[in-house]
Chimera marker file (.cmm) of the C-alpha trace (Angstrom):
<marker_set name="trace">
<marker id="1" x="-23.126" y="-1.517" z="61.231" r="1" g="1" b="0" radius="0.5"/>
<marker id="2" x="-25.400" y="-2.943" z="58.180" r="1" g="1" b="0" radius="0.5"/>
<marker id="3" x="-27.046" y="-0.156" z="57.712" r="1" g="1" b="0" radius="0.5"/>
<marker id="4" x="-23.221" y="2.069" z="57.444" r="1" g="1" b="0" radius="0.5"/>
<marker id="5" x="-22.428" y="-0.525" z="54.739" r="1" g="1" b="0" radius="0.5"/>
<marker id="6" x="-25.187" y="-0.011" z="52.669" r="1" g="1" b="0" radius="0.5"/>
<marker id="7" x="-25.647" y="3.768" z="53.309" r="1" g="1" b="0" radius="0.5"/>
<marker id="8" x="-21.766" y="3.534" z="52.254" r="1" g="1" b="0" radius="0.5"/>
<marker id="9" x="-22.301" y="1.083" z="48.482" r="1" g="1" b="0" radius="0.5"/>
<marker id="10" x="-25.471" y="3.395" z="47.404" r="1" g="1" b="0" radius="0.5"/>
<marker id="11" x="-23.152" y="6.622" z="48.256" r="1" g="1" b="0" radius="0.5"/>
<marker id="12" x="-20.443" y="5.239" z="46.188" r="1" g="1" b="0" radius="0.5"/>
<marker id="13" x="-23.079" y="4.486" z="43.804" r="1" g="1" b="0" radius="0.5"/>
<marker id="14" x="-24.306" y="7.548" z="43.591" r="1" g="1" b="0" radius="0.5"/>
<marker id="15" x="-21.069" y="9.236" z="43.496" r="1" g="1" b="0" radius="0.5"/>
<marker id="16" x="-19.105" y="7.205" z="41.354" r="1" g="1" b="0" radius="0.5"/>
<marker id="17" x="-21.715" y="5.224" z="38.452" r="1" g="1" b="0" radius="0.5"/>
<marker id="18" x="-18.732" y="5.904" z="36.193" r="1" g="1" b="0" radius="0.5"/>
<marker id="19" x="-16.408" y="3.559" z="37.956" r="1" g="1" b="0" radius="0.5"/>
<marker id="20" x="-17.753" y="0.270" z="36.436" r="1" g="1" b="0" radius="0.5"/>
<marker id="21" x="-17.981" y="1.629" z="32.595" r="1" g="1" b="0" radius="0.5"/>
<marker id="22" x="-14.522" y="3.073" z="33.337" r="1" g="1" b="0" radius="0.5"/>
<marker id="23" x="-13.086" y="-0.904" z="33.805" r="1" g="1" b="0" radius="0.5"/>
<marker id="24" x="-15.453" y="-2.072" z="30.782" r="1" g="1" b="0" radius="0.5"/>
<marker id="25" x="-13.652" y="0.554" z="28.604" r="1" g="1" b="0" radius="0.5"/>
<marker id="26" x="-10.234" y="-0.322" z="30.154" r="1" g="1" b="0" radius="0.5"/>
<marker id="27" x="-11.024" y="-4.106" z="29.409" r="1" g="1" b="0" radius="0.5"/>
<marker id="28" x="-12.097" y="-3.303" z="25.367" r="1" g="1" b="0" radius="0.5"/>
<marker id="29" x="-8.875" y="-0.846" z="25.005" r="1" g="1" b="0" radius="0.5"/>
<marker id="30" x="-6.840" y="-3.890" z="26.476" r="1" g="1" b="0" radius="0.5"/>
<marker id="31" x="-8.383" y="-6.285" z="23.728" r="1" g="1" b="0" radius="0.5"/>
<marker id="32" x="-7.983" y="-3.521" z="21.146" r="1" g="1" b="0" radius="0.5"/>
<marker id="33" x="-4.358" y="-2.930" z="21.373" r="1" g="1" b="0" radius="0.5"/>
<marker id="34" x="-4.065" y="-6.963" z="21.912" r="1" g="1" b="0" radius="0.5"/>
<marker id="35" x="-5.739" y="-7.347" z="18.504" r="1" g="1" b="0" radius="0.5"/>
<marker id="36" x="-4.266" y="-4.401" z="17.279" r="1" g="1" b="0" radius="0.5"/>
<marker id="37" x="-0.303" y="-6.276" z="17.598" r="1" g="1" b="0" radius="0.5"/>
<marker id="38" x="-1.723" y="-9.013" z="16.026" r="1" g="1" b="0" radius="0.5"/>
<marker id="39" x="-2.843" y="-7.687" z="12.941" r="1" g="1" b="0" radius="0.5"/>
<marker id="40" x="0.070" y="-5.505" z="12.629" r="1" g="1" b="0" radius="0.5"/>
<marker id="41" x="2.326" y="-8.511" z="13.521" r="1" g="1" b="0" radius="0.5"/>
<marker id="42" x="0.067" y="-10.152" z="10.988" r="1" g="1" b="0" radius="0.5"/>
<marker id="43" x="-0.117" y="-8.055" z="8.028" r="1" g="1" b="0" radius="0.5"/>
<marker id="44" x="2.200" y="-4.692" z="8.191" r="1" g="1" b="0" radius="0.5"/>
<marker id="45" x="5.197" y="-6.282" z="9.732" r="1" g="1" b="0" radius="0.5"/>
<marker id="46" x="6.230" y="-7.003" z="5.866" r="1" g="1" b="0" radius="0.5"/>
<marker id="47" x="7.215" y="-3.570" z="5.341" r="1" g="1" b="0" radius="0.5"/>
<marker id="48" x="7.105" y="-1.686" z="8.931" r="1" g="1" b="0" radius="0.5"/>
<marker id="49" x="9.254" y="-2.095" z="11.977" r="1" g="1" b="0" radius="0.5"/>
<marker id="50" x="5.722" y="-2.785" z="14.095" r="1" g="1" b="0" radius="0.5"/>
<marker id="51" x="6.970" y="-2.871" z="17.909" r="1" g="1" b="0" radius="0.5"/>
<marker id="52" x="9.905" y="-1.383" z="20.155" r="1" g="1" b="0" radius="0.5"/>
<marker id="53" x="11.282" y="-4.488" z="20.258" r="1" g="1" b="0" radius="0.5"/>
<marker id="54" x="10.907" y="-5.704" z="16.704" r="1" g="1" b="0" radius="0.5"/>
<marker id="55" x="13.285" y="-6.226" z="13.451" r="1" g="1" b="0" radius="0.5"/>
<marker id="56" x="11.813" y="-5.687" z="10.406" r="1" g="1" b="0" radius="0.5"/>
<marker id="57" x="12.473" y="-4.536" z="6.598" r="1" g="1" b="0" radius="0.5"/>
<marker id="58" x="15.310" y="-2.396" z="6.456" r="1" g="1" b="0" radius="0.5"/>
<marker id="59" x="14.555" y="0.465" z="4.348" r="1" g="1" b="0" radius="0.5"/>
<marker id="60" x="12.476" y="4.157" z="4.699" r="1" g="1" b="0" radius="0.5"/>
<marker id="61" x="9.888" y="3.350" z="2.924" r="1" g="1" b="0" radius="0.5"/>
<marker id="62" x="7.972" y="2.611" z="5.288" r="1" g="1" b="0" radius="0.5"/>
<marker id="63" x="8.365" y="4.237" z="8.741" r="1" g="1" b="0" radius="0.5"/>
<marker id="64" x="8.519" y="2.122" z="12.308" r="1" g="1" b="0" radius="0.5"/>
<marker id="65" x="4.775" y="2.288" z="13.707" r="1" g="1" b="0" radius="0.5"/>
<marker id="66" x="7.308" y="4.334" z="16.876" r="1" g="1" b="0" radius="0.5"/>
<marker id="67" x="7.906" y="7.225" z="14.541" r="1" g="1" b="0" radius="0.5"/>
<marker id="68" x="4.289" y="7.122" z="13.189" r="1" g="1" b="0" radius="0.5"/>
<marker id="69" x="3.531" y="7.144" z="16.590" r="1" g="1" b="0" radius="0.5"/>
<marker id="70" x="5.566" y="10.139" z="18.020" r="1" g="1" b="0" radius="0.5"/>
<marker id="71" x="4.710" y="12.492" z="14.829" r="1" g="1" b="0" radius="0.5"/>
<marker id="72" x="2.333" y="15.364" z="15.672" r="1" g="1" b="0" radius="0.5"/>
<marker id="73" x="0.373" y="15.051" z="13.069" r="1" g="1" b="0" radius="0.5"/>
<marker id="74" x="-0.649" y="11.622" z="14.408" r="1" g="1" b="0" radius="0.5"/>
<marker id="75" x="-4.023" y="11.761" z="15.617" r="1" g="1" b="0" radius="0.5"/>
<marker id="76" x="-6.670" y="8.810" z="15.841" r="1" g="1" b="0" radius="0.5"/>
<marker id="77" x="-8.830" y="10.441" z="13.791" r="1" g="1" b="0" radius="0.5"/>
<marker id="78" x="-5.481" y="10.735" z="11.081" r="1" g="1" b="0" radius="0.5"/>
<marker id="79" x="-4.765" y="7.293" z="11.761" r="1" g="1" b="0" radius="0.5"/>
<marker id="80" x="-8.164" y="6.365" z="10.808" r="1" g="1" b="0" radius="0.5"/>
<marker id="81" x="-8.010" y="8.774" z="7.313" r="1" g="1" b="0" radius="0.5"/>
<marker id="82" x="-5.079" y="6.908" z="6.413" r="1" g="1" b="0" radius="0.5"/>
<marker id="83" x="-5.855" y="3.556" z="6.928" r="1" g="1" b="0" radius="0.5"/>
<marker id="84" x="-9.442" y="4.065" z="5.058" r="1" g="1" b="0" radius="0.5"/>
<marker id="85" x="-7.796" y="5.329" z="1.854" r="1" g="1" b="0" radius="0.5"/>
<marker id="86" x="-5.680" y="3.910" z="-0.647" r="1" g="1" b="0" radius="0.5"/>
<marker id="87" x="-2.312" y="4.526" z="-1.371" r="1" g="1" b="0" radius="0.5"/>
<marker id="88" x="0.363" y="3.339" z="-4.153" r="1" g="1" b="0" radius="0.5"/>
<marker id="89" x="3.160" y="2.513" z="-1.932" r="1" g="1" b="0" radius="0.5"/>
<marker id="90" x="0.424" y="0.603" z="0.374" r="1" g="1" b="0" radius="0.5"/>
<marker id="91" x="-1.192" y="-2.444" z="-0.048" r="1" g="1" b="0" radius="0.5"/>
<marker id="92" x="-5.143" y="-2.231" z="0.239" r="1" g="1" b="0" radius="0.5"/>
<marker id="93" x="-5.933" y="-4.115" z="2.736" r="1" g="1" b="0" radius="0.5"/>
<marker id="94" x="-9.515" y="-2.897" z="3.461" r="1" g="1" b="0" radius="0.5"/>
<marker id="95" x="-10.157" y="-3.367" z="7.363" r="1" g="1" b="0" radius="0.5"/>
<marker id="96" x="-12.472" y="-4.572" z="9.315" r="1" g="1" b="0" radius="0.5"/>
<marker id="97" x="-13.605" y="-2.091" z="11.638" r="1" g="1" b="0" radius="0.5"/>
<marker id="98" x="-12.050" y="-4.258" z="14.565" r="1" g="1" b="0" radius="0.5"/>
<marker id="99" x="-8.936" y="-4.468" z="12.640" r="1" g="1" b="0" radius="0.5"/>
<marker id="100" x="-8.910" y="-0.790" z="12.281" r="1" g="1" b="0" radius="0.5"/>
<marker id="101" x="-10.035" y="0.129" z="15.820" r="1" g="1" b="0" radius="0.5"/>
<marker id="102" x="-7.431" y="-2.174" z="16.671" r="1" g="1" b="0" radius="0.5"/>
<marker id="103" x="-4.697" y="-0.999" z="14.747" r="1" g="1" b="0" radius="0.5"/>
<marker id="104" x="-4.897" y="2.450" z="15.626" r="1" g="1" b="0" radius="0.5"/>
<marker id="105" x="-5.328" y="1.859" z="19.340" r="1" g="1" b="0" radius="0.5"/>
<marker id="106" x="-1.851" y="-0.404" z="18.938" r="1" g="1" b="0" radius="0.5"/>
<marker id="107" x="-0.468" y="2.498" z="16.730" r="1" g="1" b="0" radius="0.5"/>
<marker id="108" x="-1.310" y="5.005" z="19.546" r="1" g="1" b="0" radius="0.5"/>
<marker id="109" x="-0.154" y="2.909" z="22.473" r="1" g="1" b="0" radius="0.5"/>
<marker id="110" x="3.480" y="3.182" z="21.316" r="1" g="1" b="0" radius="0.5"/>
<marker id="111" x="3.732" y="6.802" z="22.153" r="1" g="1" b="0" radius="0.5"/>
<marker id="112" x="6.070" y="7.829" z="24.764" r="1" g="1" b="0" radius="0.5"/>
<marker id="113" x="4.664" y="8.604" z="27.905" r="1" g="1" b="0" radius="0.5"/>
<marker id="114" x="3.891" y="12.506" z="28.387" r="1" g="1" b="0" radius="0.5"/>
<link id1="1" id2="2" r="1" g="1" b="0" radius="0.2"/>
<link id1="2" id2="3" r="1" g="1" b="0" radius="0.2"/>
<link id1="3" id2="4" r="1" g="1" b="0" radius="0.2"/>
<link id1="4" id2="5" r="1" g="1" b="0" radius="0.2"/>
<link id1="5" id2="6" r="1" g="1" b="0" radius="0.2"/>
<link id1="6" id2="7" r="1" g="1" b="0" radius="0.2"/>
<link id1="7" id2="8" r="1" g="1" b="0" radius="0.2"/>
<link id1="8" id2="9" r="1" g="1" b="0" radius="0.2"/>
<link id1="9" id2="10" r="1" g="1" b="0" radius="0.2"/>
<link id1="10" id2="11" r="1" g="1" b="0" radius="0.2"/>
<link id1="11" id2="12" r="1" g="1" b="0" radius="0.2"/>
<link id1="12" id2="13" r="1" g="1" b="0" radius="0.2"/>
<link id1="13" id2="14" r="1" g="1" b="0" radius="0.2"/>
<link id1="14" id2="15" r="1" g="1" b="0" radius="0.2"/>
<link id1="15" id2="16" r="1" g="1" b="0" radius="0.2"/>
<link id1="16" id2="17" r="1" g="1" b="0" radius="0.2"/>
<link id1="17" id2="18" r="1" g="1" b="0" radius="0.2"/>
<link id1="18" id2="19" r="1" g="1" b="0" radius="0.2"/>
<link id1="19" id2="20" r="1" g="1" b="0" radius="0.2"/>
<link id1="20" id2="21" r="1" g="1" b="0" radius="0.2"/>
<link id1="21" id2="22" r="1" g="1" b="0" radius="0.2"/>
<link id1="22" id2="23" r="1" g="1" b="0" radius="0.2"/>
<link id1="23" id2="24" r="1" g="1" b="0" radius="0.2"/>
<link id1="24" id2="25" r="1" g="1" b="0" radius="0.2"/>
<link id1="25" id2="26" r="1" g="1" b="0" radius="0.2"/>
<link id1="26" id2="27" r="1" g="1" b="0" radius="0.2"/>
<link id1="27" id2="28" r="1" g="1" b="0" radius="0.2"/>
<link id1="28" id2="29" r="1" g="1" b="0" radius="0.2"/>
<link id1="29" id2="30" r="1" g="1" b="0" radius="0.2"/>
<link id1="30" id2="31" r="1" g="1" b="0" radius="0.2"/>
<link id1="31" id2="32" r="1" g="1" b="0" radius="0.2"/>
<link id1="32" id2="33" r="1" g="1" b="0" radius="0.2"/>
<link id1="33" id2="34" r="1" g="1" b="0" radius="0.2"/>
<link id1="34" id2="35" r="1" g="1" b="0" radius="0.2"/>
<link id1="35" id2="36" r="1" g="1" b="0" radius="0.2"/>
<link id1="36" id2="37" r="1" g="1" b="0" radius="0.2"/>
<link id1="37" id2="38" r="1" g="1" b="0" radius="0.2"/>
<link id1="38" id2="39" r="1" g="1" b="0" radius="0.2"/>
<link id1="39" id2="40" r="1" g="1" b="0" radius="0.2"/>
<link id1="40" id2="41" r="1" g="1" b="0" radius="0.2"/>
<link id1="41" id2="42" r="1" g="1" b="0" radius="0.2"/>
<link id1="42" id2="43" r="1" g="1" b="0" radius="0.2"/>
<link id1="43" id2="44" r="1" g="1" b="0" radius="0.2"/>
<link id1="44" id2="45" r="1" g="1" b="0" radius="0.2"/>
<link id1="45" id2="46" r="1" g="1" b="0" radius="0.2"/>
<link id1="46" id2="47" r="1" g="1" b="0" radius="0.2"/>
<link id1="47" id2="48" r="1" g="1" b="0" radius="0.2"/>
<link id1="48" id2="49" r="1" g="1" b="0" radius="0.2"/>
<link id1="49" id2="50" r="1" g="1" b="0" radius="0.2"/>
<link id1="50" id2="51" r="1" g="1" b="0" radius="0.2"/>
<link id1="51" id2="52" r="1" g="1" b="0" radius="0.2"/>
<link id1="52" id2="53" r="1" g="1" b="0" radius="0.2"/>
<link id1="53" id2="54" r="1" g="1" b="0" radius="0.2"/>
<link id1="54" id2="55" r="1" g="1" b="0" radius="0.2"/>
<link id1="55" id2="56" r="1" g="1" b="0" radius="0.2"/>
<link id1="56" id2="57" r="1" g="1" b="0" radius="0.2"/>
<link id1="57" id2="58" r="1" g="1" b="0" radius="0.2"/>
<link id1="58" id2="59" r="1" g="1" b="0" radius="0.2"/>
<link id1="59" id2="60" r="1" g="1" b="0" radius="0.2"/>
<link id1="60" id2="61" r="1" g="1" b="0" radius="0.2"/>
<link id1="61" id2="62" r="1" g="1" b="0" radius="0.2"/>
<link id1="62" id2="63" r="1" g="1" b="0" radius="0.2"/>
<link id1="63" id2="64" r="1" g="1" b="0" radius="0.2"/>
<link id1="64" id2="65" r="1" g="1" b="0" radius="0.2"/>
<link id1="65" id2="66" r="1" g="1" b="0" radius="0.2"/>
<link id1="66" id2="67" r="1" g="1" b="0" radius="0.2"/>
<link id1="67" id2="68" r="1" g="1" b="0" radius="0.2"/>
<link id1="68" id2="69" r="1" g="1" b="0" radius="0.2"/>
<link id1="69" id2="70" r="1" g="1" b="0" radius="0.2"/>
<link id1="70" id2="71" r="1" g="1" b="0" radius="0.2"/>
<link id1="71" id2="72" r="1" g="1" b="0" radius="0.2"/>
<link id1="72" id2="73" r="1" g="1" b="0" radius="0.2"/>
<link id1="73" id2="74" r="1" g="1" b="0" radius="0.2"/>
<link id1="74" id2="75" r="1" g="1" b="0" radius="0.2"/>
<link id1="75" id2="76" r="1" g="1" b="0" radius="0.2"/>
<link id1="76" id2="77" r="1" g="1" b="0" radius="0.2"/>
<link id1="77" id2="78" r="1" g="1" b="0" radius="0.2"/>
<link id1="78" id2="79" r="1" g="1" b="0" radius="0.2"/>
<link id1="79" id2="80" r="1" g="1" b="0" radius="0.2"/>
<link id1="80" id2="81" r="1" g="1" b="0" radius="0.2"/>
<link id1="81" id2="82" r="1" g="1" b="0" radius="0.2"/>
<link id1="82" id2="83" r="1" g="1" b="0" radius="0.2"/>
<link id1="83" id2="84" r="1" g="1" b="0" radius="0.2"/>
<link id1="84" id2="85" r="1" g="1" b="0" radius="0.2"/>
<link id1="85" id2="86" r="1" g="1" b="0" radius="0.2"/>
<link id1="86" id2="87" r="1" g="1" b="0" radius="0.2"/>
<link id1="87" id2="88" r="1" g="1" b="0" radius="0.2"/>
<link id1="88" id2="89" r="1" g="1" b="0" radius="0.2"/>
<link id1="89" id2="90" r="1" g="1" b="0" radius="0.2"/>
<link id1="90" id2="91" r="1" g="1" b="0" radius="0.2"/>
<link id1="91" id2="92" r="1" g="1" b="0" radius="0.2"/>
<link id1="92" id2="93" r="1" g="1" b="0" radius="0.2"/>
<link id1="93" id2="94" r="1" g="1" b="0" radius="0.2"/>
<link id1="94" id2="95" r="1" g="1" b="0" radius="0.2"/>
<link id1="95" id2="96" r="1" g="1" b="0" radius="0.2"/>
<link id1="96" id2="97" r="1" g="1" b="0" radius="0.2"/>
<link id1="97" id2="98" r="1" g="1" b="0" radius="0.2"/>
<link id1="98" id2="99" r="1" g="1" b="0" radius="0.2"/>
<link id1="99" id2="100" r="1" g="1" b="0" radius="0.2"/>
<link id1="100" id2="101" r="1" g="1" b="0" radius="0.2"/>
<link id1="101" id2="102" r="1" g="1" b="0" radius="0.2"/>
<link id1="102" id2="103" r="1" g="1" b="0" radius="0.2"/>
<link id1="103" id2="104" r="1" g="1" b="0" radius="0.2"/>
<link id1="104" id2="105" r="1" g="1" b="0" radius="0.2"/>
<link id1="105" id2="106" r="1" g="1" b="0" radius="0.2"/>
<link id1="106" id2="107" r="1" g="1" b="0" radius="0.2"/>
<link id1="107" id2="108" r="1" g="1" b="0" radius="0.2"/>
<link id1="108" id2="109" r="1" g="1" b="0" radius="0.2"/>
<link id1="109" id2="110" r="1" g="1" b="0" radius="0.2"/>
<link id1="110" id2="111" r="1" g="1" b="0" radius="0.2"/>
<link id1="111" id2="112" r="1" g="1" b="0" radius="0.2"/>
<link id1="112" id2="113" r="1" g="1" b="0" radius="0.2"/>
<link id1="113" id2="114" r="1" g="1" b="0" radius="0.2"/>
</marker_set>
């Protein structure tokens, strides 16, 4: 019976070496998005409705991170673009790349399940 067990893990080892960089990923997008709310929370929440479930700055000036979310044009590699380049009607913050990963992986977790 041993020997079914460990013919068995170095099968699934063989098979499946994915598995365990699958979960480390899963863990780092977890902390992203975590850090992600915070820095939005932190820092955009001044002028952008940030969550589903948040009040913020009435206005149009700036759009709910939702609708920034659900636009087509949104892309992580847009989201990045925009966040790395000035603009008037946005304050410069200058991100860290953790703040940015983060941000964009928040940004891109509010979009409605396909």
């Amino acid at each position: 019976m041993l020997k079914v067990t460990v013919l068995v893990g170095v099968i699934a080892a063989v098979l499946f070496p994915a598995a365990e960089g699958a979960r480390a990923q899963g863990g780092a997008l977890a902390e992203n998005l975590a850090y992600g709310k915070v820095v939005a929370e932190s820092w955009c929440a001044n002028c952008h409705v940030v969550s589903r479930q948040a009040r913020g700055p009435v206005g149009d000036a700036a759009p709910p991170f939702v609708a920034v979310a659900r636009m087509p044009s949104t892309t992580e590699i847009s989201l990045r673009a925009f966040l790395r380049m000035p603009h008037a009607r946005m304050p410069d913050y200058q991100l860290s790349q953790a703040e940015l990963d983060g941000v964009v992986a928040y940004i891109l977790s509010l979009r409605p399940a396909r």
